[in-house]
Each structure stands twice: as structure tokens, then as C-alpha cells.
FIZAKE-441416 format. One record per residue (C-alpha): residue number from 1; x, y, z. Coordinates in Angstrom, 3 decimals, decimal comma. Example, Ala and Ser with C-alpha at 12.3 -4.5 7.8 and 13.67 -1.06 7.14 Angstrom:
<pt resi="1" x="12,300" y="-4,500" z="7,800"/>
<pt resi="2" x="13,670" y="-1,060" z="7,140"/>
***
This chain:
<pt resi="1" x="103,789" y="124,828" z="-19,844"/>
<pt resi="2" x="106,069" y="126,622" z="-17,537"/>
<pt resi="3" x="108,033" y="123,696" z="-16,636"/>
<pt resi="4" x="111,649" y="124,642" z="-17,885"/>
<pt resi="5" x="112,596" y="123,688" z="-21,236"/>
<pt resi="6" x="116,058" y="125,415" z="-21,128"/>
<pt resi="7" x="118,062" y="122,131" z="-21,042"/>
<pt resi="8" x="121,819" y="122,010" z="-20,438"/>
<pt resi="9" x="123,216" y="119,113" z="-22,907"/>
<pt resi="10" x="124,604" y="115,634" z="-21,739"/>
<pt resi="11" x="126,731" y="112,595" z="-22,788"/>
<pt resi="12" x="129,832" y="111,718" z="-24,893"/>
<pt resi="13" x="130,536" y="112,981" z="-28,058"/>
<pt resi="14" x="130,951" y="109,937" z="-30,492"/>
<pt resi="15" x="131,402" y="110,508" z="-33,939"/>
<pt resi="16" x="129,529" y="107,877" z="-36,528"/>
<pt resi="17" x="129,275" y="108,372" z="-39,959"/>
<pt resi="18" x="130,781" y="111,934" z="-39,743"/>
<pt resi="19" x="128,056" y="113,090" z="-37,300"/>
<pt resi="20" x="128,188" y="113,756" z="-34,035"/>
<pt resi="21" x="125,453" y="111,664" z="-31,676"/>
<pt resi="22" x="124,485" y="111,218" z="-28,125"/>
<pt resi="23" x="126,244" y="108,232" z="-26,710"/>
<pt resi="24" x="125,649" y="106,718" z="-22,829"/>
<pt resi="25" x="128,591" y="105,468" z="-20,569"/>
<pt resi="26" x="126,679" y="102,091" z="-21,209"/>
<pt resi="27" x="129,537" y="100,201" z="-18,291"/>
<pt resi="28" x="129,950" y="103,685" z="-16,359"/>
<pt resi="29" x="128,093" y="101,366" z="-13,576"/>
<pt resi="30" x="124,537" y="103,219" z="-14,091"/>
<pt resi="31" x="121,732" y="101,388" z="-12,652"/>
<pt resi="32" x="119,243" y="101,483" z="-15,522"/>
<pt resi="33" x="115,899" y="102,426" z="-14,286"/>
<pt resi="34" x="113,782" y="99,023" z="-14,749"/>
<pt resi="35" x="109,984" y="99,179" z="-15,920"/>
<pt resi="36" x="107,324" y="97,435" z="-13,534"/>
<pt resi="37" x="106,212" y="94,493" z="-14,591"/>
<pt resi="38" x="102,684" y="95,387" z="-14,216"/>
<pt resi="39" x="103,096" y="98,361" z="-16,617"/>
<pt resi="40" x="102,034" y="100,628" z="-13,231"/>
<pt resi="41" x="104,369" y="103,546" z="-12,833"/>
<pt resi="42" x="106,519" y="102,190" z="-10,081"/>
<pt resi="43" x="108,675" y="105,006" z="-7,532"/>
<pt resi="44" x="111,926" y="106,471" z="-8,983"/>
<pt resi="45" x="115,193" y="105,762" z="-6,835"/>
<pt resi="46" x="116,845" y="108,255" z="-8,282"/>
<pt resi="47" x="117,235" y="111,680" z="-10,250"/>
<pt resi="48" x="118,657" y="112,852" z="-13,407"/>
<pt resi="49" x="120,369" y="116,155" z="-13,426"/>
<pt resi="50" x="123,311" y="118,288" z="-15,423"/>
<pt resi="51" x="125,662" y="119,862" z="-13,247"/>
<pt resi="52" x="128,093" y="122,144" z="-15,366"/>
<pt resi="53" x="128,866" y="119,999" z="-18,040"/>
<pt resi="54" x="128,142" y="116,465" z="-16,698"/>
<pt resi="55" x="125,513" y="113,918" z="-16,650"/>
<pt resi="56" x="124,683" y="112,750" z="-13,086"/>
<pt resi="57" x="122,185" y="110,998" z="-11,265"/>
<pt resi="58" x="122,122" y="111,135" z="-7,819"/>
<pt resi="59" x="120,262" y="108,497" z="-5,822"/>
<pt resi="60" x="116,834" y="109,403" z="-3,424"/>
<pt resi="61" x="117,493" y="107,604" z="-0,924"/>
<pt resi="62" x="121,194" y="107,852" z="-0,029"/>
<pt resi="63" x="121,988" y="111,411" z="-1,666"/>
<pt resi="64" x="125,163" y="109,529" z="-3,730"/>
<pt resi="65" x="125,597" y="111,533" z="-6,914"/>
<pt resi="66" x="127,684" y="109,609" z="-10,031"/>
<pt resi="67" x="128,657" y="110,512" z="-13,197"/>
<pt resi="68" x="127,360" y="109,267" z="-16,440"/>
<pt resi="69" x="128,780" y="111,409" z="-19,394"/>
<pt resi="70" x="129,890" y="114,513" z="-20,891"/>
<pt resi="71" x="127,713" y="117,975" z="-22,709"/>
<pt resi="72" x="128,509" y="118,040" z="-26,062"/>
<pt resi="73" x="125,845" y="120,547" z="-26,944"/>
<pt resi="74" x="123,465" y="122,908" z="-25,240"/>
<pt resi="75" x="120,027" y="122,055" z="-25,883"/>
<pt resi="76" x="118,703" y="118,994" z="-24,413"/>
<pt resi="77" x="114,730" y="118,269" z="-23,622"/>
<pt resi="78" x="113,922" y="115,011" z="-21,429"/>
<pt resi="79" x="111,326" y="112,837" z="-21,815"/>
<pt resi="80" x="109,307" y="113,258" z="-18,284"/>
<pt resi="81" x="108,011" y="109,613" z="-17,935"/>
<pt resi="82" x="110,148" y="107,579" z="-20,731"/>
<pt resi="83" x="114,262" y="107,122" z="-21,209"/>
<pt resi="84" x="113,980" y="109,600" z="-24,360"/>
<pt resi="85" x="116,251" y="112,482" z="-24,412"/>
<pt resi="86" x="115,871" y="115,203" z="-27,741"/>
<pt resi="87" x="118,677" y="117,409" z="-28,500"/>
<pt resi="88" x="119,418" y="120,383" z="-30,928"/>
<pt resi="89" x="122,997" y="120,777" z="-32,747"/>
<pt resi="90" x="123,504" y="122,533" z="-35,441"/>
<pt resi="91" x="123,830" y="121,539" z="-38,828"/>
<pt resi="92" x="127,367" y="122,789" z="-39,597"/>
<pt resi="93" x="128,667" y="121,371" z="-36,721"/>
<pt resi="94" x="128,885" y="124,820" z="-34,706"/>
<pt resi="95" x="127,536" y="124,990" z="-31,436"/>
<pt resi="96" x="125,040" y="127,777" z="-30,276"/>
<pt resi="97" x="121,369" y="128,423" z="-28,289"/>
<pt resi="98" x="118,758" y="126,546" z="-30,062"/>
<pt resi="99" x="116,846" y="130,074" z="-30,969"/>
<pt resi="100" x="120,026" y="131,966" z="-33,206"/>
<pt resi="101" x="121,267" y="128,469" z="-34,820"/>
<pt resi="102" x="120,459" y="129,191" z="-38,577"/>
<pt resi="103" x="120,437" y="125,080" z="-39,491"/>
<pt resi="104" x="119,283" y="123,485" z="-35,964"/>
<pt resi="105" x="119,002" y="119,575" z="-36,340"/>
<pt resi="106" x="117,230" y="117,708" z="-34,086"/>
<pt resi="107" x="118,109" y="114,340" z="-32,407"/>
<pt resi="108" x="117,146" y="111,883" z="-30,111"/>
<pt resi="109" x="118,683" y="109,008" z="-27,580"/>
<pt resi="110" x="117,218" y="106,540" z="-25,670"/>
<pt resi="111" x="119,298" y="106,880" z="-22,586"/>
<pt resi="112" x="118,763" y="102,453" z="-21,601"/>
<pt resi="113" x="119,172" y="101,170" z="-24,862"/>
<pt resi="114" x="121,726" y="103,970" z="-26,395"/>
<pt resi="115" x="119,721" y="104,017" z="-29,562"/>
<pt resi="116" x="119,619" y="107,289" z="-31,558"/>
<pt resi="117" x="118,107" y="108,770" z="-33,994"/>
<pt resi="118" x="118,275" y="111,465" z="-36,399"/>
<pt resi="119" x="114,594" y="113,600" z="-36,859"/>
<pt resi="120" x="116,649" y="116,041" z="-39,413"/>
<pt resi="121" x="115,924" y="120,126" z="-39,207"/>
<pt resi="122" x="113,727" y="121,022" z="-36,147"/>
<pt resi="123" x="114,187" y="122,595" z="-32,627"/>
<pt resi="124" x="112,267" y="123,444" z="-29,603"/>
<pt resi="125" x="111,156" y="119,915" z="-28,693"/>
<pt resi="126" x="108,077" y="119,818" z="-26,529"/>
<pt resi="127" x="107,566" y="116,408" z="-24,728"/>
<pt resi="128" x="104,454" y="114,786" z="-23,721"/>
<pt resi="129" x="104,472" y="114,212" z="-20,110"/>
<pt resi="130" x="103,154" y="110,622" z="-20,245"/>
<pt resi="131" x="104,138" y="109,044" z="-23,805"/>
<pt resi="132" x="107,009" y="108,854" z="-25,830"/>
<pt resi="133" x="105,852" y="111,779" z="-28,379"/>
<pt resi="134" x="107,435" y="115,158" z="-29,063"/>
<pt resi="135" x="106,137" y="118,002" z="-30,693"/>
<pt resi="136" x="108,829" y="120,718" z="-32,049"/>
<pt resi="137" x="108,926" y="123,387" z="-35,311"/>
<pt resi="138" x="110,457" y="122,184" z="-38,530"/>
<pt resi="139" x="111,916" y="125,352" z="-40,651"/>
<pt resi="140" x="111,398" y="125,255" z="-44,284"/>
<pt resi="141" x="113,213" y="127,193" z="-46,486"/>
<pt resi="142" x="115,926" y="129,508" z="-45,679"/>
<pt resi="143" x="116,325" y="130,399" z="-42,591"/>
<pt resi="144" x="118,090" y="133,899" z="-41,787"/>
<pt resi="145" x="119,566" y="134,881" z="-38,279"/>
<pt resi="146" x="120,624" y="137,882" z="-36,846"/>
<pt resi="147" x="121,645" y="138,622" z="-33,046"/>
<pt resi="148" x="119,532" y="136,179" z="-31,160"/>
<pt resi="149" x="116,289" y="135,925" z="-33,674"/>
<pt resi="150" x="115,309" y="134,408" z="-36,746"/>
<pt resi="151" x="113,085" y="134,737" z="-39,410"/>
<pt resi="152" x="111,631" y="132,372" z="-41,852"/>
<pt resi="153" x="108,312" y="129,779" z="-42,254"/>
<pt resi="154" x="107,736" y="126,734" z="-39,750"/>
<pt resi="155" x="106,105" y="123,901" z="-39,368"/>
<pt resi="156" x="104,112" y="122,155" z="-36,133"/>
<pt resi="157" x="105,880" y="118,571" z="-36,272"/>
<pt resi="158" x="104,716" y="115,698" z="-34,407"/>
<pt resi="159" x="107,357" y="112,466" z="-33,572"/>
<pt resi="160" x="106,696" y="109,641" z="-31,401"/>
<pt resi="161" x="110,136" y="108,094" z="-30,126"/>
<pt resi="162" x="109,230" y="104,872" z="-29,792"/>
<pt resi="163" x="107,679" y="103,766" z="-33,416"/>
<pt resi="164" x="109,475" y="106,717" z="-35,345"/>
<pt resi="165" x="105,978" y="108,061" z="-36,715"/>
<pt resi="166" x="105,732" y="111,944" z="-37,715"/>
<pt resi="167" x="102,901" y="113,620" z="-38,321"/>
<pt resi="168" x="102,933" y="117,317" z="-39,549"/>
<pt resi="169" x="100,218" y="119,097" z="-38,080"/>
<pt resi="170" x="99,763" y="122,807" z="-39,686"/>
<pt resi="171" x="100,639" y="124,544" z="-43,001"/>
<pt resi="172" x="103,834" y="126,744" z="-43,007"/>
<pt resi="173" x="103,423" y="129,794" z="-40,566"/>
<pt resi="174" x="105,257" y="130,928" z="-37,469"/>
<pt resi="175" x="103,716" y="129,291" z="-34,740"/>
<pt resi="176" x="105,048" y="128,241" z="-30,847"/>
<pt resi="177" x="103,514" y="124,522" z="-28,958"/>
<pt resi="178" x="103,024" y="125,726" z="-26,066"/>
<pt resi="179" x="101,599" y="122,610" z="-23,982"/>
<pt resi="180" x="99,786" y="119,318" z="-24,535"/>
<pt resi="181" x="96,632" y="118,705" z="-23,515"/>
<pt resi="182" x="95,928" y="115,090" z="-23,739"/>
<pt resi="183" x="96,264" y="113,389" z="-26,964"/>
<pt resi="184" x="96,253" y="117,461" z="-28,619"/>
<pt resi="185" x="98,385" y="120,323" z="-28,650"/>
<pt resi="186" x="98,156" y="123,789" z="-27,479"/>
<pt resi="187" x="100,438" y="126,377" z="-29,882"/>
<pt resi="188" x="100,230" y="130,031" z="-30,530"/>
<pt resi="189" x="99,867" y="131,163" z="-34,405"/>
<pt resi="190" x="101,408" y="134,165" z="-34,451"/>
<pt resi="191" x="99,503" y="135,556" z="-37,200"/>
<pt resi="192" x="96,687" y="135,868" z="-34,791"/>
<pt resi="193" x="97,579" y="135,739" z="-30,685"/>
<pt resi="194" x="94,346" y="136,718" z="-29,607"/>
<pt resi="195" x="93,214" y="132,503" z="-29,377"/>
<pt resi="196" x="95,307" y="129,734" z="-28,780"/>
<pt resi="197" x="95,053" y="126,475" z="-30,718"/>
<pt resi="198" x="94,193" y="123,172" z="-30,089"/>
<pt resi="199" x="95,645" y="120,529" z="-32,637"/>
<pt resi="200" x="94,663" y="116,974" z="-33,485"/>
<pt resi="201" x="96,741" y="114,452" z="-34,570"/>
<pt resi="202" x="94,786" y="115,064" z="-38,335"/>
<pt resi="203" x="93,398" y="117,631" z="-39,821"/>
<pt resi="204" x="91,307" y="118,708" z="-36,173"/>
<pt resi="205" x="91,831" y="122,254" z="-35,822"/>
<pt resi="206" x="89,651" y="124,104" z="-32,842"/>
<pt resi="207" x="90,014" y="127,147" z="-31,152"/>
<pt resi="208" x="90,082" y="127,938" z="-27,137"/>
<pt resi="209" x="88,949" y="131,766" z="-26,838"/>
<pt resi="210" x="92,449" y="132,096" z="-24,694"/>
<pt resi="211" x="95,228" y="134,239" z="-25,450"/>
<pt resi="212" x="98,389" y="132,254" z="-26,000"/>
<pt resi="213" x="100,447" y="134,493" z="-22,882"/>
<pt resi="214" x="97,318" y="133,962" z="-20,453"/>
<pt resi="215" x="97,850" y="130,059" z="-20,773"/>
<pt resi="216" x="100,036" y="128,596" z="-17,996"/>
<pt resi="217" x="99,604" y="125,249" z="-19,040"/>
<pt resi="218" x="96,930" y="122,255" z="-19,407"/>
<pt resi="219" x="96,893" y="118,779" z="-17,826"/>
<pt resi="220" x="98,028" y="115,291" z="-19,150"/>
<pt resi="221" x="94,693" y="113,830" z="-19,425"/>
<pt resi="222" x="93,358" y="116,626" z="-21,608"/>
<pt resi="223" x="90,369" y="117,836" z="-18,845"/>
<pt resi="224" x="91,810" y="120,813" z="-17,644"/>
<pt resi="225" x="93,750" y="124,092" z="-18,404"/>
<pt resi="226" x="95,031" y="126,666" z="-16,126"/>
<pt resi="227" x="94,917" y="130,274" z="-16,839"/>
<pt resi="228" x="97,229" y="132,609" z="-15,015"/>
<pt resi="229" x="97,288" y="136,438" z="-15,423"/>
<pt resi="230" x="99,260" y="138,714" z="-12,294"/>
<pt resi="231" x="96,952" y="138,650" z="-9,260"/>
<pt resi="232" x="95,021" y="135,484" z="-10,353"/>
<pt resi="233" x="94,623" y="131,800" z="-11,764"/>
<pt resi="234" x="92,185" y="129,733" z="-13,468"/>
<pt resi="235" x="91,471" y="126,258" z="-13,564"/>
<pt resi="236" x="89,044" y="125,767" z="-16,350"/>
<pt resi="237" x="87,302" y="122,240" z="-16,587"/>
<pt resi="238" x="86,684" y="121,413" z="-20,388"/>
<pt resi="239" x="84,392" y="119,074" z="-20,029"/>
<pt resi="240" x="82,214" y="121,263" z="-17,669"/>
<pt resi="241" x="83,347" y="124,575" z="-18,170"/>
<pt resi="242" x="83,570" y="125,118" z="-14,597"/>
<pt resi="243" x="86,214" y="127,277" z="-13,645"/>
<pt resi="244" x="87,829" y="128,125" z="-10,426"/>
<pt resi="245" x="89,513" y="131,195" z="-9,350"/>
<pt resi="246" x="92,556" y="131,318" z="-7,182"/>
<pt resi="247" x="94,335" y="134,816" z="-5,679"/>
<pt resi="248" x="97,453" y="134,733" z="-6,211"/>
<pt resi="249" x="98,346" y="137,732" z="-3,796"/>
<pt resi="250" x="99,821" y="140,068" z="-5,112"/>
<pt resi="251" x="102,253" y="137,529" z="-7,494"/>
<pt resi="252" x="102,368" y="135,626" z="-10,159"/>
<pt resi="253" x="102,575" y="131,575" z="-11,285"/>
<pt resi="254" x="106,041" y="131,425" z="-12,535"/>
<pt resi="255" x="106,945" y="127,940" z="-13,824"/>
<pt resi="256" x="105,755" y="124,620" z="-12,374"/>
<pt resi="257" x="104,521" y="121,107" z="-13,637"/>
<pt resi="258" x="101,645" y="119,196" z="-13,785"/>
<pt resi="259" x="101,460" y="115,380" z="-12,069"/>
<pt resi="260" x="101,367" y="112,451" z="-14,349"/>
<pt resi="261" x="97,698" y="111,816" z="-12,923"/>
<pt resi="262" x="96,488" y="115,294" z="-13,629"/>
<pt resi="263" x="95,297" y="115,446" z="-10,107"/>
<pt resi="264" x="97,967" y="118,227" z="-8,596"/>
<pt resi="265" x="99,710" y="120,895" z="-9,499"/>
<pt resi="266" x="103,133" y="122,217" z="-8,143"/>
<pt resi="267" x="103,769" y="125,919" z="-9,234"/>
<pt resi="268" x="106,445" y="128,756" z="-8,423"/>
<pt resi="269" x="104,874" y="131,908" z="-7,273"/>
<pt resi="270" x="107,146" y="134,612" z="-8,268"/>
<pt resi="271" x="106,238" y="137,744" z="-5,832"/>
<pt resi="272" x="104,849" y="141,282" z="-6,894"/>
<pt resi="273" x="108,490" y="142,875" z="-7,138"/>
<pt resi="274" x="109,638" y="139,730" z="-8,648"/>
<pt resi="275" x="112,579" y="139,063" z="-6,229"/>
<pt resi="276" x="111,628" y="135,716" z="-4,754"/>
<pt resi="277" x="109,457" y="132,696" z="-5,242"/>
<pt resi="278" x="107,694" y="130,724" z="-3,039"/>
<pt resi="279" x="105,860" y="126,837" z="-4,065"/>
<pt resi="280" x="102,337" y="125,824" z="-3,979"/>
<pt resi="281" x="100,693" y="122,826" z="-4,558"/>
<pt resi="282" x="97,507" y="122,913" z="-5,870"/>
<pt resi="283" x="94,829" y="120,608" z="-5,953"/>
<pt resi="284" x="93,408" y="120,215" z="-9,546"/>
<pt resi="285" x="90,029" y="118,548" z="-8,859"/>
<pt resi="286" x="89,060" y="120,606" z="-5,854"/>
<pt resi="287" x="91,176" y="124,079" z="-6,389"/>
<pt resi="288" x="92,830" y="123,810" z="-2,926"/>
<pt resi="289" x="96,045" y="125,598" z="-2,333"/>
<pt resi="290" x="98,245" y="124,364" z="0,085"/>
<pt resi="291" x="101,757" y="126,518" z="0,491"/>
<pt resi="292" x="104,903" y="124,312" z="0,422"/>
<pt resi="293" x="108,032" y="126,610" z="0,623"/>
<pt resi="294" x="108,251" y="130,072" z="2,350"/>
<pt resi="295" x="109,757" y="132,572" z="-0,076"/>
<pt resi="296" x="113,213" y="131,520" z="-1,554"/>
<pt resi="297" x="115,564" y="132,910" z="-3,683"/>
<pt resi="298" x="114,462" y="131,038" z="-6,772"/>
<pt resi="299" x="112,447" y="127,867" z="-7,425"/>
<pt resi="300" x="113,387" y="125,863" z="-10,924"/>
<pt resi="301" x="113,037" y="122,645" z="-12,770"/>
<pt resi="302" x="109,989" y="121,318" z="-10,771"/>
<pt resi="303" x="109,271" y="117,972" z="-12,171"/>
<pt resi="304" x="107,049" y="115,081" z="-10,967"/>
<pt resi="305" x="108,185" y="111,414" z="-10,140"/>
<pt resi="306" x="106,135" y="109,389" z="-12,810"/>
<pt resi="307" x="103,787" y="107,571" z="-10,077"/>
<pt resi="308" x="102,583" y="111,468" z="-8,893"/>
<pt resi="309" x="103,916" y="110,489" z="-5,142"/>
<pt resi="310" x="106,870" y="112,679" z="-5,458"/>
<pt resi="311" x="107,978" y="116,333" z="-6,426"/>
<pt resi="312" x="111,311" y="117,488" z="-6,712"/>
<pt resi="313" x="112,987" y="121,278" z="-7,587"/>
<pt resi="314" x="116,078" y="122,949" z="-7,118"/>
<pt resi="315" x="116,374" y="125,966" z="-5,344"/>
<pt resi="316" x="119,037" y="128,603" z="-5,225"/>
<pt resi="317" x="121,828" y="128,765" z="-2,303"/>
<pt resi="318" x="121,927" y="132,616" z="-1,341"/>
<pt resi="319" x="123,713" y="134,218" z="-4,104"/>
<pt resi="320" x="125,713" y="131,756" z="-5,901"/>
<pt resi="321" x="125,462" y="129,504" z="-8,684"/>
<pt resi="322" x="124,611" y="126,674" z="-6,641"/>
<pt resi="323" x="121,564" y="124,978" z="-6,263"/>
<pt resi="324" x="119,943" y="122,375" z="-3,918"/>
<pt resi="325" x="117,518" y="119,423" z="-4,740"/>
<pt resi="326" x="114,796" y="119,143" z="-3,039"/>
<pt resi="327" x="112,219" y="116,627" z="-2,750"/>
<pt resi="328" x="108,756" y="116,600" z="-1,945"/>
<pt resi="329" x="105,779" y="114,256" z="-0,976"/>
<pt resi="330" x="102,507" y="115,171" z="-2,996"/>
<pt resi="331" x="100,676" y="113,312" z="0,417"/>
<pt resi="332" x="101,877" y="116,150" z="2,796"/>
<pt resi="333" x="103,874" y="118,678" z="1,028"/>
<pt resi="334" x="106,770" y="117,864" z="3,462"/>
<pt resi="335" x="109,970" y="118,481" z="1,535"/>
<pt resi="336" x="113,713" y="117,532" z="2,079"/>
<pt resi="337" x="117,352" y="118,299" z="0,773"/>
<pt resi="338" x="118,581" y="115,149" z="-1,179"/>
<pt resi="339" x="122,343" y="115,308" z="-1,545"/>
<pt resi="340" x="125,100" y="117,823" z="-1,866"/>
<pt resi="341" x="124,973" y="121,668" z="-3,317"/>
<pt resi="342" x="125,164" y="121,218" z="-7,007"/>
<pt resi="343" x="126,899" y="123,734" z="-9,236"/>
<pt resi="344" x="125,139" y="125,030" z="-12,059"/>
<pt resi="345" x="122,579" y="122,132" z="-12,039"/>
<pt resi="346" x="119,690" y="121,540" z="-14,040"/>
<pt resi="347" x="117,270" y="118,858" z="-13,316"/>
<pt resi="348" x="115,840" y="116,766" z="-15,963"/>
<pt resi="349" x="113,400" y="114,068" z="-14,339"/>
<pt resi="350" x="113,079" y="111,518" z="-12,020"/>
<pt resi="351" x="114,166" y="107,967" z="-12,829"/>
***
């Protein structure tokens, strides 16, 4: 899906065991996000964000920002809806972009309980955006580099946070995930880009007659997908193959994020000369379209609060390198500024 995977990395650099980990400010004086008690995604009080190279979260309601911990790396991928965080280092200890490092390993921390884990070789985690599961490619064999490309077989690799289970889920290839769609998940094979596959958790192969750069994304419960080409959208229904068609005028869906629910849509419309970017909300059920933002600058990082009530993005300030959240009600569209310009910010989810 076009919601941003480009993560800037977070937290303290501790060194166990002669590796480097993820570690939490665990008396920093966070206030840990608490589960509701009736296992019902309650409203997040606050958001999660990297601004240079610190951890913050900065509360809704008040717009107080406070520290949390350090970047020691710079690939991080948050879990939308749980405290998982993957990150990529690499093997020898060097730091780099997750694409050009020849030995990437792959690691996760549970940001309430501090708990980590090493997954071993692997990058380009792909989280599922209501369980505690992450897809991501596994190199086997040597692995050669050169500029900002490599070359060498992968793997699809399935790993669910919680009860350390992997499941491998294709035969060595070069392949990309490109989105969940329910309980399966939507990659590219690049030996043959003119489909786009759907993978089971066994041996459940199909194929969607979709090219892998037509498909903007698909929703959490598995019913729908969402085509996007320049000029136009589809919502496809898979259980009816209805489809609706949307005009994008003249533009193009940029990136954007499904709700938990699978009920809306938020999406950045990037313009014909591709100079600014303007939000929509779209509802999935009914194929409304209901514009949120005039045209801005940039739109980035849109991300869902997990009980679908909220939205948030940031958005450029003219033409720095500062950005502004802001946050949205799914009820109205009505948006707001939470907080203070943030420099170099990247959000990561609500909480």
C-alpha cells in the first residue's frame, strides 16, 4: 500500500551480547498506551513520531511533545494497531538504507514491554494493519551490491510478533509484498509483472489478473482492492466483483491508508504536474469522495487511529524541512494542527 514505509529509526543503542538492539527509555516518564479492557479498540491520546533523530510522542489533546529515545539506525517499520516496531541494521554493524545493505538483519521491539527479538537476515518489513504479523524478504545466498541495488534470490517470509511463528511462503525468486489483504498477501513476482499474487498462509497460491504497479492497495478485512492508474481509481469488491470508478481529475492517488474497519479510505492526490497534493477521503462501501485538504505542498505518513475515528498526516511548511501534524475526524473530515512545526518528522502511528 502507499502508506509510507520509509521509516526514520528510534531508541537507544544498548549493546547485549555484542549486538546492538532497540532499547525504550522504560522511566523517561512515557505514558504507556493501555489496552481496553473490553478488547474494543479504544481512542489514542497521543502520536508517535521521529523528528531528526529522536523518538517523540506528542499528546492529542494538549499538543505537548516529549522525548523517548535516540535513532540508532535508519530503517524502522511500526506496527499500525500493536506496540511492535521492526527494524533493519546491518549485519557487520555498518549503517546504510535498507535496499544497498549487502547483510540486512532484521529486528523487532515491543515498545511497552522492551522485549526484542532477533528474526536474523531479512528487510523490507510489511506490517499487517490489524495483527501483530509482518511479512518481509529473506535473502539466501550471497547477496551482491552495487550503488543502490542488489542482486541475488529471496524469499516471501511471514512472522507474527506476538507468538514468534514464521512461515515461508514462496520458493526462492525475486519478489516485492506489496499489501495485505486480510489474512493473505499481495506481492509482485518479478519473473512475471503482468498479475499480482495473492498468498496464503500454506501452500494457497492464486492469481488477481492485476498488474503489480496498477495496485494501490487492498483493505484489512480482505473484501476489497483499489486500483489506481493516472486519471482514475478502482474499488473492486472481491466478493461481488463490483467495481466502482472514481475520476481522479487530472491526478493521481499518491500514498494514503486504509481504516482499521475497512470502511474509509484517506488518500493523497498528487496533481497532473505533480507539484502539490491535495487529501480525499473516500468512502469504501459506497465510493463517495469527499475532499479534505485544498492543494498543499505535500501530504505524508497518513495513518489511522486504531478505532477508525481519527486520521492524522503531516504536511509540509512552505519550503522547509518542517512539517505539521494534522489531525482529522473520519465523521466530518474537519482537520486541525496538533502541536508545534516538527523538523524532519516522520509519523509512525497513533497510540
Amino acid at each position: 500500500m502507499a502508506a509510507s514505509s520509509r521509516f526514520v529509526a528510534i531508541a537507544l543503542v544498548v549493546v547485549l551480547a555484542g549486538a546492538s538492539v532497540l532499547a525504550v527509555l522504560g522511566n523517561s516518564g512515557q505514558d504507556s498506551p493501555t489496552p481496553p479492557p473490553s478488547g474494543e479498540p479504544s481512542p489514542a491520546t497521543g502520536a508517535l513520531y521521529v523528528s531528526g533523530d529522536t523518538l517523540q510522542r506528542v499528546d492529542l489533546d494538549s499538543g505537548e511533545a516529549r522525548a523517548i529515545g535516540r535513532t540508532p539506525t535508519n530503517d524502522l517499520h511500526a506496527s499500525p494497531s500493536t506496540p511492535w516496531i521492526a527494524y533493519v541494521v546491518s549485519g557487520d554493524g555498518a549503517e546504510g538504507e535498507e535496499d544497498i545493505l549487502a547483510e540486512p538483519e532484521l529486528r523487532t521491539i515491543n515498545l511497552e514491554t522492551g522485549v526484542t527479538t532477533e528474526i536474523g537476515p531479512g528487510f523490507r518489513p510489511l506490517w499487517h494493519p490489524i495483527a501483530s504479523r509482518f511479512a518481509y524478504l529473506r535473502p539466501l545466498g550471497g547477496r551482491r551490491c552495487s550503488g543502490e541495488s542488489c542482486s541475488g534470490l529471496l524469499e516471501v517470509v511471514v512472522h507474527d510478533a506476538d507468538t514468534q511463528e514464521t512461515v515461508v511462503l514462496t520458493e526462492p525468486g525475486r519478489f516485492n509484498p506489496l499489501a495485505w489483504s486480510g489474512p493473505r498477501l499481495l506481492v509482485a513476482d518479478e519473473s512475471d509483472l503482468s498479475a499480482t499474487l495473492s498468498l496464503g498462509m500454506g501452500t494457497d497460491v492464486e492469481r488477481l489478473e492485476i498488474e503489480p504497479s496498477d495496485l494501490w492497495g487492498a483493505s484489512p478485512d480482505g473484501r476489497w482492492i483499489l486500483r489506481s492508474v493516472p486519471g482514475a481509481a478502482t474499488l473492486m469488491d472481491l466478493e461481488s466483483g463490483a467495481k466502482r470508478n472514481w475520476d481522479v481529475s487530472h491526478g493521481v492517488l499518491a500514498e494514503g491508508a486504509w481504516s482499521p474497519d475497512s470502511k474509509q479510505i484517506v488518500a493523497a492526490v498528487l496533481n497532473e504536474a505533480r507539484t502539490k497534493t491535495r487529501a480525499v477521503l473516500i468512502d469504501v462501501p459506497r465510493g463517495g469522495v469527499r475532499e479534505i485538504t485544498s492543494e498543499l505542498p505535500g501530504i505524508i505518513d497518513i495513518t489511522w487511529d486504531r478505532d477508525a475515528s481519527r486520521f492524522g498526516f503531516l504536511t509540509f511548511v512552505g519550503r522547509s524541512n518542517r512539517t505539521e501534524l494534522n489531525v482529522c475526524s473520519s465523521e466530518d473530515g474537519r482537520c486541525e494542527t496538533v502541536g508545534q512545526p516538527l523538523r524532519r518528522a516522520l509519523l509512525l502511528r497513533f497510540e
